[in-house]
N, C-alpha and C positions, 0 to 999 in steps of 0.2 A: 071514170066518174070523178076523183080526186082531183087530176091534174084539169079537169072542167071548173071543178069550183073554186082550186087555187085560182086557174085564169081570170074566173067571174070575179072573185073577190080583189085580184090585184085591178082587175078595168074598175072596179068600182071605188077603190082606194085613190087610183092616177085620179078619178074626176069627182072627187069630193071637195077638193078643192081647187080656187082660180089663183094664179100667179097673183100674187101680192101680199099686204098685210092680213091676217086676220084675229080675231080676238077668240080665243078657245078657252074654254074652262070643264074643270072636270071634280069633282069630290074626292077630297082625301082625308081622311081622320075626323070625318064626317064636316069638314069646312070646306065651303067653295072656291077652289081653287085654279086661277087663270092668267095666261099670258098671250104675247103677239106672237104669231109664227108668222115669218115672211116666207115665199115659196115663191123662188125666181121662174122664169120660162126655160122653156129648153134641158129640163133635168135629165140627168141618167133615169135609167131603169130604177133603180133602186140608187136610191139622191144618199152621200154624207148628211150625218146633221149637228150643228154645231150647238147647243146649251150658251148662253151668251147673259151670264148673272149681274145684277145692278150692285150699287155700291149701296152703304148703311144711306138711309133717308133718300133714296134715290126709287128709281123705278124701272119697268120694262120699257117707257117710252122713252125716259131720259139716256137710256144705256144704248138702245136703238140709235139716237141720234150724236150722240156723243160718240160713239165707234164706227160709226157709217158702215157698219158692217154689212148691210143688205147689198152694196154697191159692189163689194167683195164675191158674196154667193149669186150675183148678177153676171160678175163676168168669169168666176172658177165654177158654180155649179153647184153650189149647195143648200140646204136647207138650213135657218136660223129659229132659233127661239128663244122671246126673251119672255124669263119669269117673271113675277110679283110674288116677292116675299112678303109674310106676314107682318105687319107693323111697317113695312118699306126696311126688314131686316132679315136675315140669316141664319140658322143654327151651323154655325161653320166650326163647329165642336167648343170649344167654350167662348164664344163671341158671334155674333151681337146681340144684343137685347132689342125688341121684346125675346125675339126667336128662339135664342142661346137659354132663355131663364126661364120660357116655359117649353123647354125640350121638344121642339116644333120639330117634326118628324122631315127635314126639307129633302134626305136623301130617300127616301121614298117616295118623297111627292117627284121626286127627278126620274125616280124608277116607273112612276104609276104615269106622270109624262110622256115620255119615251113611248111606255106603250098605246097612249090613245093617242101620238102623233102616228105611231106607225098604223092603225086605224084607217089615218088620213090622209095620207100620203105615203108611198113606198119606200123604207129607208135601209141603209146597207149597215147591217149589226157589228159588221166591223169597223165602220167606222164613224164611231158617237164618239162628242168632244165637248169636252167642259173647257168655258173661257171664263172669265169674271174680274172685275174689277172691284178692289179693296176688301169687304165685307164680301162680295161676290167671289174674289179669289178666295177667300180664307174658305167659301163652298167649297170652289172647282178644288184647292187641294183636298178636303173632306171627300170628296168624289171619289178621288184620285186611292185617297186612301181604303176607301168601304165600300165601292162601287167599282172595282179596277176590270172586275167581269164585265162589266158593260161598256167604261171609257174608255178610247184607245192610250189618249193621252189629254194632257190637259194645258192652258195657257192660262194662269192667275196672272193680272196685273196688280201692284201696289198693296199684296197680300200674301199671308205666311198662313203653314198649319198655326192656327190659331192659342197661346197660350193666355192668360190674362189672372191678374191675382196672385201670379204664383202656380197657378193649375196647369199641368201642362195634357194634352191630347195628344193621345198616342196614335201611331199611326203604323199601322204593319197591311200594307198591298198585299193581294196575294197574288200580283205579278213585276214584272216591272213596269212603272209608268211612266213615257216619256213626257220631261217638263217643260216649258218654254217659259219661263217666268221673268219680266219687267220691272223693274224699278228704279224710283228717281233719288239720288245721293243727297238731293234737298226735299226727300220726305220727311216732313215734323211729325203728323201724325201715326203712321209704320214706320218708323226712320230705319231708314238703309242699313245704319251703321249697327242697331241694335239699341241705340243711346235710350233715353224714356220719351213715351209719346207726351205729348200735349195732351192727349185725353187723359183724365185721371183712371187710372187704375190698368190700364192697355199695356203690357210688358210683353216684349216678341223677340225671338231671333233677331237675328241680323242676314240679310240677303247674302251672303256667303255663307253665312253656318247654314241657312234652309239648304241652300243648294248642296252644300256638304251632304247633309243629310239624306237628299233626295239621292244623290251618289254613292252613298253605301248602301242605301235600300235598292238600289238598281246593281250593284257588284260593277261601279262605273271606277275606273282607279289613271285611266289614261292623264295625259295633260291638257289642258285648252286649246285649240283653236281662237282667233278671234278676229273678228270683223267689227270693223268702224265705218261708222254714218256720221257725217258733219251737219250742223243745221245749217238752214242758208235763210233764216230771218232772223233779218238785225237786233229786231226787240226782243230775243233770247241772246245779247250776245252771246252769239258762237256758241250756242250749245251745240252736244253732240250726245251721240248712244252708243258703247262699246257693247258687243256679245262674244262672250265667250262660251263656245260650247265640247262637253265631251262626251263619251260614248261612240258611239256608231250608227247606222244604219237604224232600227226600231228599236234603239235602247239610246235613249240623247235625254240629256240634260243642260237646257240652253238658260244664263243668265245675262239677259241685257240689259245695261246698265246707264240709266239717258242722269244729262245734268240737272233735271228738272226735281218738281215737287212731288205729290199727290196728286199724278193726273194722268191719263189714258198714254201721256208721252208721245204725241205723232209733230210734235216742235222740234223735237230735236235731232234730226235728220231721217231717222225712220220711217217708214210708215209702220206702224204696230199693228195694224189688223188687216194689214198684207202679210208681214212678216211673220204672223201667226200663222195666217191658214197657210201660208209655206211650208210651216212647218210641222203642222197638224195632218196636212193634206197627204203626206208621207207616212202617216204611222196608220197601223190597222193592228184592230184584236187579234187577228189568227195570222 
């Protein structure tokens, strides 16, 4: 009788929903809470799914199209989901506002997510993945760090564990989590080097000290590897993206490094949301 109703309820999960966009929403913290899940054709059994977070004043449909990431789980095979943060912001531990300053519970609403996708389509528990850009990354790392039971690993663009003011967010995984993390050397507003943002009050790492950090909390001690991408459009002259990565097999910590600004970075020779689920697509919970 068990393995009947598992069956009934996995047939009824595969056909809850139709290959494409859809708009879902669910209550959490008694606010109504909703985002796009796209759901390619052709899925496994039990489909990956990637979390794919927007930036501060941005959205699920802006982050949708700005990453072309559907195009991605089109021809690899996986499920996407893009949020709507409250205010078009993040609690990504102390940054951004509104989110941030009235302690908007967003790592629950990723938990309470998760589960009314898995609802609606069949998904493989080992391997859930937080991506995000800016405000969105400074989540996926918040994920990374207080949700490490659920994500395998995670892919922040143009975002750090979140400090600001002087506060710093502490962040203790209770496994290792592998990182892929992007960033442009002409970021003003996260700036690469660590220097001060343009925004007033924004004080961060520096895209090497994060990764550092990300390498001690993983017991990562090797040397880098590193692969280079050259851009091939004239109007960046010549930019490029270096990655260097170390660890192993389900323990990596990947920083790639494009010439550019504050921006998803697919100018400058990469593609970044190929190159992630590359690198995503390798790692599992167990």
């Amino acid at each position: 009788m068990k393995s009947f109703l598992a069956a009934a309820l996995s047939v009824a999960a595969v056909s809850a929903l139709e290959p494409g966009t859809t708009t879902i929403s669910l209550e959490h913290d008694g606010i109504l809470r909703d985002a796009i899940l796209y759901v390619p054709t052709n899925l496994p059994a039990a489909s990956p799914l990637m979390f794919n977070a927007h930036a501060l004043f941005a959205n699920s449909t802006g982050q949708m199209e700005m990453t072309g990431m559907n195009d991605v789980a089109d021809e690899e095979g996986f499920v996407v989901v893009y949020p709507n943060g409250l205010g078009s912001s993040w609690n990504g531990g102390v940054c951004c506002d509104p989110s941030a300053g009235n302690m908007v519970d967003d790592v629950g609403f990723f938990r309470a997510l998760l589960e009314h996708i898995k609802d609606l389509t069949p998904i493989d528990n080992n391997r859930v993945y937080a991506a995000g850009m800016s405000n969105g990354a400074f989540l996926s790392q918040r994920l990374a760090c207080e949700a490490s039971d659920i994500f395998a690993a995670i892919a922040p663009n143009s975002g750090y564990v979140a400090n600001m003011d002087g506060q710093l967010f502490e962040c203790e995984p209770s496994r290792p989590v592998p990182v892929f993390h992007v960033h442009g050397t002409s970021d003003r507003i996260v700036p690469y080097d660590g220097s001060p943002s343009i925004v007033p009050g924004m004080v961060f790492d520096s895209a090497p000290v994060s990764i550092a950090k990300w390498q001690r909390r993983n017991g990562i001690e090797n040397m880098p590897t590193t692969e280079s991408y050259s851009g091939s459009n004239p109007g960046f002259f010549g930019g490029s993206t270096n990655c260097q990565t170390t660890g192993d097999n389900q323990n990596q910590v990947v920083l790639c490094t494009h010439t550019g600004g504050h921006n998803w970075g697919e100018n400058y020779g990469m593609d970044v949301s190929r190159e992630m689920w590359k690198f995503l697509s390798t790692k599992t919970l167990n």
